[in-house]
C-alpha positions as CSV (number, residue, x, y, z in Angstrom):
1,X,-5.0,24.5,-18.2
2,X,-6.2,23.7,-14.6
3,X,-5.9,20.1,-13.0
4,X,-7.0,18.6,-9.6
5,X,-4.8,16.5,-8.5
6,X,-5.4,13.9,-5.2
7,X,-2.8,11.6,-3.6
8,X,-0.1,10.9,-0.9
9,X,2.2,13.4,-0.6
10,X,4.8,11.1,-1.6
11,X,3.1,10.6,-5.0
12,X,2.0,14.0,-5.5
13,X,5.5,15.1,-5.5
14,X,6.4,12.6,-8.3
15,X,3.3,14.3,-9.8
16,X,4.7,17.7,-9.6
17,X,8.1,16.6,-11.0
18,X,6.3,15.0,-14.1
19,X,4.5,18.7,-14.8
20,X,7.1,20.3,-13.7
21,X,7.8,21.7,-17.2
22,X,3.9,22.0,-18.3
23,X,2.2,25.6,-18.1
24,X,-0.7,24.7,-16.1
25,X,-2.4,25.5,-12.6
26,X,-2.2,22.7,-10.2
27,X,-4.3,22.2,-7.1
28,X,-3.7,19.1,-4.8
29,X,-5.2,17.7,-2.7
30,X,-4.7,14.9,0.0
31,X,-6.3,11.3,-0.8
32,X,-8.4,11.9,2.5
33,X,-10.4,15.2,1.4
34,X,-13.9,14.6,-0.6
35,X,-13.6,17.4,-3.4
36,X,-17.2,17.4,-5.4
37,X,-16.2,18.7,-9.0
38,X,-18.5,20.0,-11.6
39,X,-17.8,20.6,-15.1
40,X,-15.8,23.2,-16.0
41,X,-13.8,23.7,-13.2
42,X,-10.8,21.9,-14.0
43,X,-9.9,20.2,-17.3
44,X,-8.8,17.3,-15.7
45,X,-8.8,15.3,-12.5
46,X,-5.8,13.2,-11.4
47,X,-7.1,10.4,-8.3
48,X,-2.8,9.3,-7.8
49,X,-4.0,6.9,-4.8
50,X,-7.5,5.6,-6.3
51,X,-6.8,1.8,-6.1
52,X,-5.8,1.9,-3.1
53,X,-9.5,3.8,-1.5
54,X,-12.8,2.3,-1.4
55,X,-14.1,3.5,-4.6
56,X,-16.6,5.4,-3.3
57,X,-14.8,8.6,-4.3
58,X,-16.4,8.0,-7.9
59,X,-19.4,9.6,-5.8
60,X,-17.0,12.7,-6.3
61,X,-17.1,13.0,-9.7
62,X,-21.6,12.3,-10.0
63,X,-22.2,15.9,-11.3
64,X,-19.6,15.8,-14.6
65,X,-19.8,14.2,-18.0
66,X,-17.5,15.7,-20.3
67,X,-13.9,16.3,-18.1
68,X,-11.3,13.2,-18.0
69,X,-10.4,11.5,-14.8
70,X,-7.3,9.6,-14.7
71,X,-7.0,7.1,-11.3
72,X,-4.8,4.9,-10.6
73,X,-6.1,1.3,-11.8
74,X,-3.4,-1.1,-11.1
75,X,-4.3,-2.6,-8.2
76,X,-7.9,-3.2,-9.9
77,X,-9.0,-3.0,-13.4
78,X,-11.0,0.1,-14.1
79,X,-13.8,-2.1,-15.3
80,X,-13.5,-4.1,-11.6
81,X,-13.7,-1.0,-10.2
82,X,-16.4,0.2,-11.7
83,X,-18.7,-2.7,-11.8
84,X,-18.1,-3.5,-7.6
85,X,-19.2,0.1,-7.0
86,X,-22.1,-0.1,-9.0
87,X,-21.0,3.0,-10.6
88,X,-22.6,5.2,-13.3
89,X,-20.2,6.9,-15.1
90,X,-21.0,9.4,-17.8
91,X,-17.8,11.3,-17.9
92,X,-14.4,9.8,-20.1
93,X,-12.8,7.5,-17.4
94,X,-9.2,6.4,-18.1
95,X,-6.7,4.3,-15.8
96,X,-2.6,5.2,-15.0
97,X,0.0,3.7,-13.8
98,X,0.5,6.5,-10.4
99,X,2.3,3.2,-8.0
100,X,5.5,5.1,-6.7
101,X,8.2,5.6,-9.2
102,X,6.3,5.1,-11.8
103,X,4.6,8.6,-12.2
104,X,7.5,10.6,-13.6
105,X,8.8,8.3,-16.3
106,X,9.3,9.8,-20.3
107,X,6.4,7.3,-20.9
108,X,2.9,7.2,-19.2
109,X,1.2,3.7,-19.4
110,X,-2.9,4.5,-19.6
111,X,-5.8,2.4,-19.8
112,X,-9.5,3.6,-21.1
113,X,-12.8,2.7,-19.6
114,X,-14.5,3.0,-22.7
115,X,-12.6,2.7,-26.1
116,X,-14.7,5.2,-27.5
117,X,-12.9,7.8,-25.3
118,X,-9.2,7.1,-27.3
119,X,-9.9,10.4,-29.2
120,X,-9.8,11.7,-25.8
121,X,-7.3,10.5,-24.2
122,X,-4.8,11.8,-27.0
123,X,-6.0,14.9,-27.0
124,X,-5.5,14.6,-23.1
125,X,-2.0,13.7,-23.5
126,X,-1.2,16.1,-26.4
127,X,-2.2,19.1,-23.9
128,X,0.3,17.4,-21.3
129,X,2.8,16.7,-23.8
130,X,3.4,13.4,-22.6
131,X,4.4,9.9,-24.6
132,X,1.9,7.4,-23.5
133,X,1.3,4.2,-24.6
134,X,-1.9,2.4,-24.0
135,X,-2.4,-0.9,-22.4
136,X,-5.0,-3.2,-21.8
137,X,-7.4,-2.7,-18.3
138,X,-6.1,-5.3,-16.8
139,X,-5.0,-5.5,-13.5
140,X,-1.4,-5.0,-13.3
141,X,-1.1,-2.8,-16.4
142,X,2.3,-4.2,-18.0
143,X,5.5,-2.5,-16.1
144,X,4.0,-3.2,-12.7
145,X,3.4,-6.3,-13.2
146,X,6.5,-7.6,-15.0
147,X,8.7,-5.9,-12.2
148,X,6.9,-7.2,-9.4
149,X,7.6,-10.5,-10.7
150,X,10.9,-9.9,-11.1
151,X,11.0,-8.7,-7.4
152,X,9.2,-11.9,-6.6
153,X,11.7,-13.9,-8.3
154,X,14.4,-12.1,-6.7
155,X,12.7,-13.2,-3.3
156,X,12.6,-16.6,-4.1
157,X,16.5,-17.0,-5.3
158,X,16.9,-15.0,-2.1
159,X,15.2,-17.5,0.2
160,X,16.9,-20.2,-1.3
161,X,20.3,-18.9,-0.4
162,X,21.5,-19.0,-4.2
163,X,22.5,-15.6,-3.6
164,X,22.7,-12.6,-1.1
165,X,20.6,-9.3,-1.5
166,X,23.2,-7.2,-3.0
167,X,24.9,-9.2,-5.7
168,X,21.6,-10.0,-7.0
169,X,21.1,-6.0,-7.3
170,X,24.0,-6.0,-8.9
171,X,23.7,-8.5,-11.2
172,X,20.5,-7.3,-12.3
173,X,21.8,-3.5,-13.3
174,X,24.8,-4.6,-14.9
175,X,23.1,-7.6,-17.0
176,X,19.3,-6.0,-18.0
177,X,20.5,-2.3,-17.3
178,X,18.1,-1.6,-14.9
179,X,17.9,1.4,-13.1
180,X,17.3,-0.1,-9.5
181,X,18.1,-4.0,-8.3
182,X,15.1,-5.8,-7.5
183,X,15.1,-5.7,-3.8
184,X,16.4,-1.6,-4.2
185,X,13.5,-1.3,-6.1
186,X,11.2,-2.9,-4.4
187,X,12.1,-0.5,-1.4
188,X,11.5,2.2,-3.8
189,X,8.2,1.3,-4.9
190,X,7.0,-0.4,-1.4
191,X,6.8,-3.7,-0.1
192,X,2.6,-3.2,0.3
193,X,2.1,-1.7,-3.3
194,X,4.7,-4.7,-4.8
195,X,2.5,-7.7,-2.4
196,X,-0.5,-5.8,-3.0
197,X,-0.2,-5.9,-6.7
198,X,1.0,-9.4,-6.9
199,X,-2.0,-10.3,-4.8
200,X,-4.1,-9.1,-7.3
201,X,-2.4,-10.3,-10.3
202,X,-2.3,-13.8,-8.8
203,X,-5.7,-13.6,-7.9
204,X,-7.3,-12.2,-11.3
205,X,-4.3,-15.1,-13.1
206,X,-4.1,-18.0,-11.2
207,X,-0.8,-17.7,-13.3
208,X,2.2,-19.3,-10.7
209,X,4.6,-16.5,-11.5
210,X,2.7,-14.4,-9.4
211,X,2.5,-16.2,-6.6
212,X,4.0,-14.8,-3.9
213,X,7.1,-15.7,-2.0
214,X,6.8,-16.6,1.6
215,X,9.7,-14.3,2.4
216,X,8.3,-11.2,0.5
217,X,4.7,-11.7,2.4
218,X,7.3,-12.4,5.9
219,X,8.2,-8.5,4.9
220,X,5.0,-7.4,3.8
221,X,3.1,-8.7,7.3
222,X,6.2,-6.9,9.7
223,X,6.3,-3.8,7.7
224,X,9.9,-4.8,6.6
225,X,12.7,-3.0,4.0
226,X,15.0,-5.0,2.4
227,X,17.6,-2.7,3.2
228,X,17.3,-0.4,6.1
């Protein structure tokens, strides 16, 4: 099996670990470099930084109708991204969860373009031997969304002065089992993928749990950690 894979180096590493025990030939490349593909020479593409490019990269993929490409589609909903590009796509189109930390996980979270493709996507996931579970398109997926609420949350009962940065880490891990507080994950994750996704959320939602905290977007605009 031979898969394309495109991204940051930082998720492309996570990428690697998740194959790492997979027989398969991997070829990366960085989310800068236009690769045109045609089918048959890979049997699947990987776009690990999609949501966060201008979509025009679907231009890449013009020439194939038959191999699957995965991209990241938190951010955006594959169906947003799809309709603002104007984009015909004649080849099985499926959206995963690639934000940092979330690559290499014992269960993928995947989204489908077209429902029709399902058939595909398992067989897609049988050759990877991964556990998936399949989730709405919606922007946000599930896990992303629930734990950058939590993060926001965490903001909030920070910028309040309820409690300081660490013993709400703490609490958190000892009281939901998490593997990470929510300011030690959001470090993990990034403070522009966490706003970012929020953003969006908020913005396709309206729902107030997203909104986000002055103090997380204080972060977000310097460029900020929570812990150094």
């Amino acid at each position: 099996m031979k898969i394309l894979a495109k991204g940051n180096s930082k998720r492309m590493e996570e990428f690697k670990q998740k194959l790492s025990l997979l027989d398969c030939e991997l070829v990366c490349i960085d989310e800068n470099t236009i690769y045109l593909v045609k089918d048959g020479d890979f049997d699947m593409i990987f776009e690990l930084n999609f949501d966060d490019e201008a979509q025009n990269l679907f231009l890449s993929y013009q020439e194939i109708t038959k191999t699957p490409v995965f991209v990241c589609a938190v951010k955006n909903s594959l169906a947003q991204m799809v309709h603002d590009k104007k984009a015909n796509i004649s080849f099985p189109l499926f959206g995963i969860n690639s934000i940092d930390t979330f690559i290499n996980r014992n269960l993928a979270e995947v989204s489908v373009y077209q429902n029709t493709d399902e058939a595909i996507l398992q067989n897609c996931m049988q050759q990877l031997n991964w556990d998936y579970k399949l989730v709405q398109d919606r922007v946000g997926m599930v896990t992303p969304r629930v734990i950058c609420m939590i993060i926001n949350e965490a903001c909030y009962t920070l910028q309040e002065g309820t409690a300081n940065m660490a013993d709400i880490d703490i609490s958190m891990k000892l009281g939901t089992n998490y593997p990470f507080g929510p300011f030690e994950w959001a470090d993990r994750i990034g403070i522009n993928n966490v706003y970012q996704i929020l953003e969006s959320v908020y913005s396709d939602t309206k729902d107030e749990r997203y909104k986000i905290c002055p103090l997380l977007k204080t972060h977000y605009l310097k460029g900020l950690n929570f812990y150094n």
